[in-house]
C-alpha positions as CSV (number, residue, x, y, z in Angstrom):
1,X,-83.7,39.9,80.2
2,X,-84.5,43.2,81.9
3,X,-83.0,43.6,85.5
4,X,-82.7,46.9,87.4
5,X,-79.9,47.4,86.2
6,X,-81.2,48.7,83.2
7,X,-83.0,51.5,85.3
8,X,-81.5,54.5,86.7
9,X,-81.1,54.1,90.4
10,X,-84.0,56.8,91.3
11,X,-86.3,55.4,88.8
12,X,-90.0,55.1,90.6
13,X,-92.6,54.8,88.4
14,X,-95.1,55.0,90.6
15,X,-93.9,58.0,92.4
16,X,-93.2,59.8,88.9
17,X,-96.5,59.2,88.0
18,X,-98.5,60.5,90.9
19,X,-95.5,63.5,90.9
20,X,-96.7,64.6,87.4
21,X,-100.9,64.1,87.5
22,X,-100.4,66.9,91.0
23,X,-98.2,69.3,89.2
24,X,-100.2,68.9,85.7
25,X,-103.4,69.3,87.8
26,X,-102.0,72.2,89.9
27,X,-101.3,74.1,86.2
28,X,-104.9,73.5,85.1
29,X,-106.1,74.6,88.2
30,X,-106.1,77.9,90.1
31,X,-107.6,79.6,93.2
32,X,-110.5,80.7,91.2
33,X,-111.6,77.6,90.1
34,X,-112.4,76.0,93.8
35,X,-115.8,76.6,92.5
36,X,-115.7,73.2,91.7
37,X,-115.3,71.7,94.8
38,X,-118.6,72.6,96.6
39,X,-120.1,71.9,93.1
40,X,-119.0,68.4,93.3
41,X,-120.6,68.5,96.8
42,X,-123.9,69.4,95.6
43,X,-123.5,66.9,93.1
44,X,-122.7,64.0,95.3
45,X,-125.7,65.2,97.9
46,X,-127.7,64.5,94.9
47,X,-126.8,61.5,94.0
48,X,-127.6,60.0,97.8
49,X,-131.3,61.6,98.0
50,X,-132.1,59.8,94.8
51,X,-133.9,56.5,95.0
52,X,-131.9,53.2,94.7
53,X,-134.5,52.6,92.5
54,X,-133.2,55.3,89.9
55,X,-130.1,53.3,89.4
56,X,-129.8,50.7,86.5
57,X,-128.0,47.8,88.2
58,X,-124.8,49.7,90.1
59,X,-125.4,52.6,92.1
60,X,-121.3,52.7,93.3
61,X,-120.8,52.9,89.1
62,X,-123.2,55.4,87.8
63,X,-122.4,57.9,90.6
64,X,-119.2,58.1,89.3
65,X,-119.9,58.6,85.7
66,X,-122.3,61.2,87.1
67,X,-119.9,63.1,89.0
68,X,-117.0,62.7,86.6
69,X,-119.7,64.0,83.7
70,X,-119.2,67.7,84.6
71,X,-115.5,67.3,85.8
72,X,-114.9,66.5,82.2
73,X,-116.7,69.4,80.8
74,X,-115.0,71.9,83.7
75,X,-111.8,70.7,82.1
76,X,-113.1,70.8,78.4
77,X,-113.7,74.8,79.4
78,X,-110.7,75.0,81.4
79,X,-108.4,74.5,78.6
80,X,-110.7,76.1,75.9
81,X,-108.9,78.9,74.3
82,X,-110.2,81.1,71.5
83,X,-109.6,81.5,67.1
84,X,-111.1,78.1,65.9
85,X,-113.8,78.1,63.3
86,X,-117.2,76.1,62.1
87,X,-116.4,73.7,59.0
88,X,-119.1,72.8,56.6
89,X,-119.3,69.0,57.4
90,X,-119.3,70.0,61.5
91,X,-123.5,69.6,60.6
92,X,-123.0,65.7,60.6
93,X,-121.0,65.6,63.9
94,X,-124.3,67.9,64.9
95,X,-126.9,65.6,63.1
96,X,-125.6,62.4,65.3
97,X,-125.6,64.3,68.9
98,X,-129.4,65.4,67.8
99,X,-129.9,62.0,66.9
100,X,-128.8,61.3,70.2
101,X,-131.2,63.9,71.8
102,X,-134.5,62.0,70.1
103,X,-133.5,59.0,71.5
104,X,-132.6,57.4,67.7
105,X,-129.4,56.1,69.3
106,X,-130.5,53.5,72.1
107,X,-129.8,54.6,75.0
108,X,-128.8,53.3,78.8
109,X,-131.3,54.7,81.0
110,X,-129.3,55.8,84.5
111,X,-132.1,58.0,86.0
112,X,-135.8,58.4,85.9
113,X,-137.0,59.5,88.2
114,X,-139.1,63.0,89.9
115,X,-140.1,64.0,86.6
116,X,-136.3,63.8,85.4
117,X,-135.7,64.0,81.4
118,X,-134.1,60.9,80.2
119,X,-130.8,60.6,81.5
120,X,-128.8,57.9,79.8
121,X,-124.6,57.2,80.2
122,X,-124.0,57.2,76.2
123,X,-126.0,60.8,75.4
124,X,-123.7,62.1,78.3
125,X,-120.1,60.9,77.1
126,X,-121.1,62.0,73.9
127,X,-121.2,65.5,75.3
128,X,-117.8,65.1,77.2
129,X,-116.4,64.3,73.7
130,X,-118.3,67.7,71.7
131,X,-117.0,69.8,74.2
132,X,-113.5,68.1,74.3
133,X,-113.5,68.5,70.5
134,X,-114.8,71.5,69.6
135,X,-114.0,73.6,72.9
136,X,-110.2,72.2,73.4
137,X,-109.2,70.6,69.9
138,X,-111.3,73.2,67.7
139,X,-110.8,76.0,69.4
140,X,-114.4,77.0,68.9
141,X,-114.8,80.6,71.8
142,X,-117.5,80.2,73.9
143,X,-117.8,82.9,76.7
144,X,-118.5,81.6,80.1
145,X,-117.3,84.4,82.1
146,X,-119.1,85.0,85.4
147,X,-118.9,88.4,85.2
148,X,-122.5,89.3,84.0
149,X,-122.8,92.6,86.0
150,X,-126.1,94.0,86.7
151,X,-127.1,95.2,83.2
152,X,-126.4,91.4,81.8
153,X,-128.6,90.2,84.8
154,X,-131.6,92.2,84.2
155,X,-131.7,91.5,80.9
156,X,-131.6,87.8,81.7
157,X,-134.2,88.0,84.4
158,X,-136.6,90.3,82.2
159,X,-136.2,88.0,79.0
160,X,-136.8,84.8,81.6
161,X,-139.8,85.9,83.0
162,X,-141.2,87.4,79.7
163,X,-140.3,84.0,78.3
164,X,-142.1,82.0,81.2
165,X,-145.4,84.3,81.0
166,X,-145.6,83.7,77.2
167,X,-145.0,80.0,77.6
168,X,-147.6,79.9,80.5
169,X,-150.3,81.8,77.6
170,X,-149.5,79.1,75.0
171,X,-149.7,76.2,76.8
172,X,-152.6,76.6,78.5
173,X,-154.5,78.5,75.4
174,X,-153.3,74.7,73.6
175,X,-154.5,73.0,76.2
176,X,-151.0,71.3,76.9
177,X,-150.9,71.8,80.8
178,X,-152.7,73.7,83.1
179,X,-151.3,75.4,86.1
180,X,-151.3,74.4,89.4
181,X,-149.3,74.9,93.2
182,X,-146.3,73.7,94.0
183,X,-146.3,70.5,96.2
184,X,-142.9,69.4,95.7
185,X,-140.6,69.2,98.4
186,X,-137.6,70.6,98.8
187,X,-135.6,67.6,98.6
188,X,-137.3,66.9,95.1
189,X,-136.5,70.7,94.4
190,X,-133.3,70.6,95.3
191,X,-132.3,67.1,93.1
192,X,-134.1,68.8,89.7
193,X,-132.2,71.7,89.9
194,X,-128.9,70.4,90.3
195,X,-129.9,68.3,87.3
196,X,-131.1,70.7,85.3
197,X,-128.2,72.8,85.7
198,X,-125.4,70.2,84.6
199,X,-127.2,67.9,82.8
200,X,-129.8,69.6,80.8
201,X,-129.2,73.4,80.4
202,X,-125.5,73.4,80.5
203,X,-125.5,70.6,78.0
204,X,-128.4,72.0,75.5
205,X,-127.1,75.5,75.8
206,X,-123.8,74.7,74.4
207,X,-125.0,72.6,72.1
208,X,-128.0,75.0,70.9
209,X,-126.5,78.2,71.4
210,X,-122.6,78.1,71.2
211,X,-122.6,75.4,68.2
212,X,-125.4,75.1,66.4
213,X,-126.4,78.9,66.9
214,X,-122.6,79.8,66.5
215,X,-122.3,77.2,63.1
216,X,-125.5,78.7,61.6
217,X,-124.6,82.5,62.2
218,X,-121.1,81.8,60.7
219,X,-122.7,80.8,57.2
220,X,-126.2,83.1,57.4
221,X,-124.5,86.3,58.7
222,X,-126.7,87.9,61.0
223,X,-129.4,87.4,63.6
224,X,-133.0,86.9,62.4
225,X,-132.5,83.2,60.4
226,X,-129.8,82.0,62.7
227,X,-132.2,82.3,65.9
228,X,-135.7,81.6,64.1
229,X,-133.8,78.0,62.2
230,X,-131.8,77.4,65.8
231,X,-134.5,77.9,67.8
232,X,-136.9,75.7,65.7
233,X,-134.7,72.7,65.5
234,X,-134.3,72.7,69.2
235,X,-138.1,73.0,69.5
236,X,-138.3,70.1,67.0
237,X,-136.0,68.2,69.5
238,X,-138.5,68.4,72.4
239,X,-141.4,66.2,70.5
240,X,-141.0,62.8,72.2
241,X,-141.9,64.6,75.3
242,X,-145.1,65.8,74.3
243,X,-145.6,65.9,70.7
244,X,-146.4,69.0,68.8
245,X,-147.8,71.5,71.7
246,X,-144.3,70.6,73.6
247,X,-142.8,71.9,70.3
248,X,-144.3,74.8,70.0
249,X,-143.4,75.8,73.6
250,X,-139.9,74.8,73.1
251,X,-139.5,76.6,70.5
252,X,-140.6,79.7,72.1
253,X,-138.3,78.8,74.8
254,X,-134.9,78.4,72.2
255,X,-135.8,81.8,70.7
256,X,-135.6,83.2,74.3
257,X,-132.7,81.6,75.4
258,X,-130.7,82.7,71.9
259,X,-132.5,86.2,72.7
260,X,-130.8,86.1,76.3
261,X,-127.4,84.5,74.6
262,X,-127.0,87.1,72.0
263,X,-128.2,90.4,74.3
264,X,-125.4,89.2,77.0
265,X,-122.8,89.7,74.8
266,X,-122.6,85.9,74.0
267,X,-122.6,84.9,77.6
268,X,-123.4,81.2,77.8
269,X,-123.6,81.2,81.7
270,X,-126.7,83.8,81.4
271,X,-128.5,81.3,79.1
272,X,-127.9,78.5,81.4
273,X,-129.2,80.8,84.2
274,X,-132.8,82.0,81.8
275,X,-133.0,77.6,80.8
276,X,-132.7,76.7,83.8
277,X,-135.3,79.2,85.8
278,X,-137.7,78.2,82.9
279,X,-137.6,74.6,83.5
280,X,-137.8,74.4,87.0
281,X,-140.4,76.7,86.9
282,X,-142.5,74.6,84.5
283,X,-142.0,71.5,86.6
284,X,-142.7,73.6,89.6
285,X,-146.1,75.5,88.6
286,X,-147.4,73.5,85.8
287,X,-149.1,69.8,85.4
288,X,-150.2,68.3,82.2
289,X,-153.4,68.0,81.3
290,X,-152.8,64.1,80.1
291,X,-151.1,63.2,83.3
């Protein structure tokens, strides 16, 4: 039988507990990294402007898998650390989480809604757990320093908007959508590009750029195949939006982000930054010609 005798006399459990997650999280944590506060903020803002309607069955629920959906990756980052290498069979880990991105695995629709790409809880977590694996585990260096300087943001900005002007040409010389105004407001505005931030670029970037981009230059030394066969199969991932002209303009759009990635000195912030403008410009400026 277990009494408390058998405990030490300042044995609390509970206290213990909470003691340790504060001083584990004040480790991981420094002053530089309040950042995440306010982005939580923003996050949260967007989760009350969109519709009940956007929710699958709990709104209280899915908020917090939101919210706790880039938490997990801040921390995945946060305790990245540098020297890990691609292994040959990494391509099947890479062939599910594509899998994932065509919608072969079903998913669980959360949002859809203002033009929103699928959103689903399953695609996410399977994110959580890449970067957990390969950032943390793996070891795999990924540079996400914020310190771009001006030379690293010109070049991001003049790639971008060559990128966005080329896509604009194809498009509309294919047909695919034709340009209009914007007549979003800002609300709308606001919700797409907090979602496109954390859930889209930040997600595909990593994927795209720092793994596949990273697994493919590590075997085909140098730049020319690894960005042409990188930037094709993320093309190739884009044709349940829109078929084969969405394709062709995604295509274009992973050789520029891998051309922003690779002129940055690796820096995956700046590719979030070009993937991102280029999105919400599209959804901005563009309508297509089916819808």
């Amino acid at each position: 039988m277990i009494s408390s005798k058998n405990f030490p006399v300042n044995f609390r459990p509970m206290h213990d507990l909470i003691s340790l997650a504060v001083s584990s999280s004040a480790g991981l944590l420094k002053l530089s990294d309040l950042w995440i506060i306010p982005v939580c903020g923003l996050m949260a803002l967007m989760l009350i402007w969109v519709p009940e309607k956007a929710f699958v069955k709990n709104r209280l629920i899915s908020s917090s898998v939101v919210i706790l959906y880039p938490l997990a990756l801040f921390l995945s980052i946060r305790l990245a650390s540098a020297g890990g290498v691609f292994y040959g069979w990494d391509w099947i880990i890479f062939a599910v989480m594509y899998a994932g991105m065509l919608d072969l695995i079903v998913p669980i629709i959360l949002v859809r809604q203002r033009n929103l790409i699928e959103f689903d809880l399953v695609y996410r977590m399977m994110f959580v757990g890449l970067f957990w694996y390969y950032l943390f585990f793996r070891k795999i260096a990924i540079n996400f320093s914020f310190h771009i300087g001006w030379k690293g943001l010109l070049v991001t900005l003049g790639i971008t908007l060559a990128l966005v002007l080329m896509n604009m040409g194809i498009g509309t010389q294919m047909r695919f959508f034709s340009l209009t105004s914007c007549t979003k407001d800002w609300k709308s505005i606001f919700i797409i590009v907090i979602y496109e931030i954390f859930f889209v670029s930040l997600a595909q970037e990593v994927f795209f750029r720092g793994f596949l981009y990273g697994y493919i230059r590590q075997y085909l030394p140098g730049y020319g195949i690894p960005i042409i066969l990188s930037s094709v199969i993320f093309g190739l991932g884009h044709i349940r939006y829109a078929g084969w002209p969405m394709v062709a303009v995604a295509t274009v759009a992973g050789f520029g982000y891998c051309l922003v990635y690779q002129s940055t000195g690796y820096n995956m912030n700046c590719a979030i930054m070009s993937h991102t403008v280029t999105n919400l410009i599209w959804w901005l400026f563009t309508k297509n010609r089916e819808g």
